[in-house]
C-alpha positions as CSV (number, residue, x, y, z in Angstrom):
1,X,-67.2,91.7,-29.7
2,X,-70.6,89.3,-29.8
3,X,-69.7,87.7,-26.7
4,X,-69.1,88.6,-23.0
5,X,-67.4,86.4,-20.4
6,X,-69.4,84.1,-18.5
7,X,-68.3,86.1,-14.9
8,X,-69.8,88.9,-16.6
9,X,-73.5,87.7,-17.6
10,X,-76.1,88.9,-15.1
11,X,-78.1,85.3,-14.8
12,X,-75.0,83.1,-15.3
13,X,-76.1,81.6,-11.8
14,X,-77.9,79.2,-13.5
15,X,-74.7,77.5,-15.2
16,X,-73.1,77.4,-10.9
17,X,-76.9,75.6,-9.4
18,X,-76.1,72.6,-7.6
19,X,-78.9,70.7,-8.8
20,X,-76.9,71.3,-12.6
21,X,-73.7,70.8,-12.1
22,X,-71.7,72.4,-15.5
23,X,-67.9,71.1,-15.4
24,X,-65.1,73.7,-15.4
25,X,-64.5,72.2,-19.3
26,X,-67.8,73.1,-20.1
27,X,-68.1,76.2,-18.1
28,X,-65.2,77.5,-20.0
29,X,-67.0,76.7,-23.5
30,X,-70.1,78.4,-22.1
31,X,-70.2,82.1,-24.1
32,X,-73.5,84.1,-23.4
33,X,-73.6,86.8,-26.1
34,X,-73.6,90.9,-25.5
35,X,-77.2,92.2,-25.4
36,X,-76.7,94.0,-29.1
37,X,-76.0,90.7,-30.6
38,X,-78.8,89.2,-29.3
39,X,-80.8,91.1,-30.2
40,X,-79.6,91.3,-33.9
41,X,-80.0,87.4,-33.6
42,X,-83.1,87.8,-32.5
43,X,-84.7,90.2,-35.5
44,X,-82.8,88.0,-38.1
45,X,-83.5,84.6,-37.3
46,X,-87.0,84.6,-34.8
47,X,-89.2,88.1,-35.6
48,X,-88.9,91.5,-36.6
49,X,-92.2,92.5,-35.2
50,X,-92.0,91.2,-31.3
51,X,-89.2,91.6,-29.4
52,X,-89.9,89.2,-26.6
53,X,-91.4,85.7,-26.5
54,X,-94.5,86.3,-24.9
55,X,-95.6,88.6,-27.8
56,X,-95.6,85.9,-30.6
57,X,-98.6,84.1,-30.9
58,X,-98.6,80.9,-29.8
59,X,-98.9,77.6,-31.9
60,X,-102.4,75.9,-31.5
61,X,-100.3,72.6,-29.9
62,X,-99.1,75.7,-27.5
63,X,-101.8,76.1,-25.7
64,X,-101.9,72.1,-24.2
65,X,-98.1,72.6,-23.7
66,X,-98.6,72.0,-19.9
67,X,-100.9,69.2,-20.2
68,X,-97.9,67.4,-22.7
69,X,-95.0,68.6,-20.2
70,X,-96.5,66.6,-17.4
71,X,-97.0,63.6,-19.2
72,X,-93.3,64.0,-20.8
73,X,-92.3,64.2,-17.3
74,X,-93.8,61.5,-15.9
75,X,-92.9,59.1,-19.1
76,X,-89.0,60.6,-17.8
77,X,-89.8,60.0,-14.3
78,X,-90.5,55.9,-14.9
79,X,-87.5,55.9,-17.5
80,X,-84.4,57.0,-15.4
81,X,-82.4,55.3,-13.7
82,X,-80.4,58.1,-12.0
83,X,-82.8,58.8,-8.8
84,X,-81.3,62.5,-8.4
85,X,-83.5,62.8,-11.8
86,X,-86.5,62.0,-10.0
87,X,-85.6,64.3,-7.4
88,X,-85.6,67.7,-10.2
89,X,-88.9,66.4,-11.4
């Protein structure tokens, strides 16, 4: 089985935050995979050599990331309508 049920992942508190509310529809479509198929996933499709994220060497446009995320954010901030959006931000 590649999958395990959603009750059963360890950090599937982050499909039940308030602030994100996931509908029982989509909750139910929601199916984190087991830790072996992850990982297959991983070696096939990302690297064979690192087996984390914060091994791979990071893009030269990486490294001004958080300088670009705050000026996404703020272009997002003056663009929504919904003020609960402003409130995550």
């Amino acid at each position: 089985m590649n999958y395990i049920s959603l009750d059963d992942y360890k950090k599937a508190w982050v499909f039940r935050h308030k602030d994100i509310p996931v509908s029982d529809i989509d909750a139910a479509n929601i199916k984190p995979m087991t830790s072996e198929r992850a990982a297959v996933l991983w070696t096939t499709m990302v690297s064979r050599e690192h087996d984390h994220p914060d091994f791979l060497i990071k893009p030269i446009g990486a490294r001004k990331s958080k300088t670009l995320a705050k000026k996404l954010i703020g272009k997002m901030r003056g663009k929504a309508k919904n003020p609960n959006f402003q409130k995550l931000f």
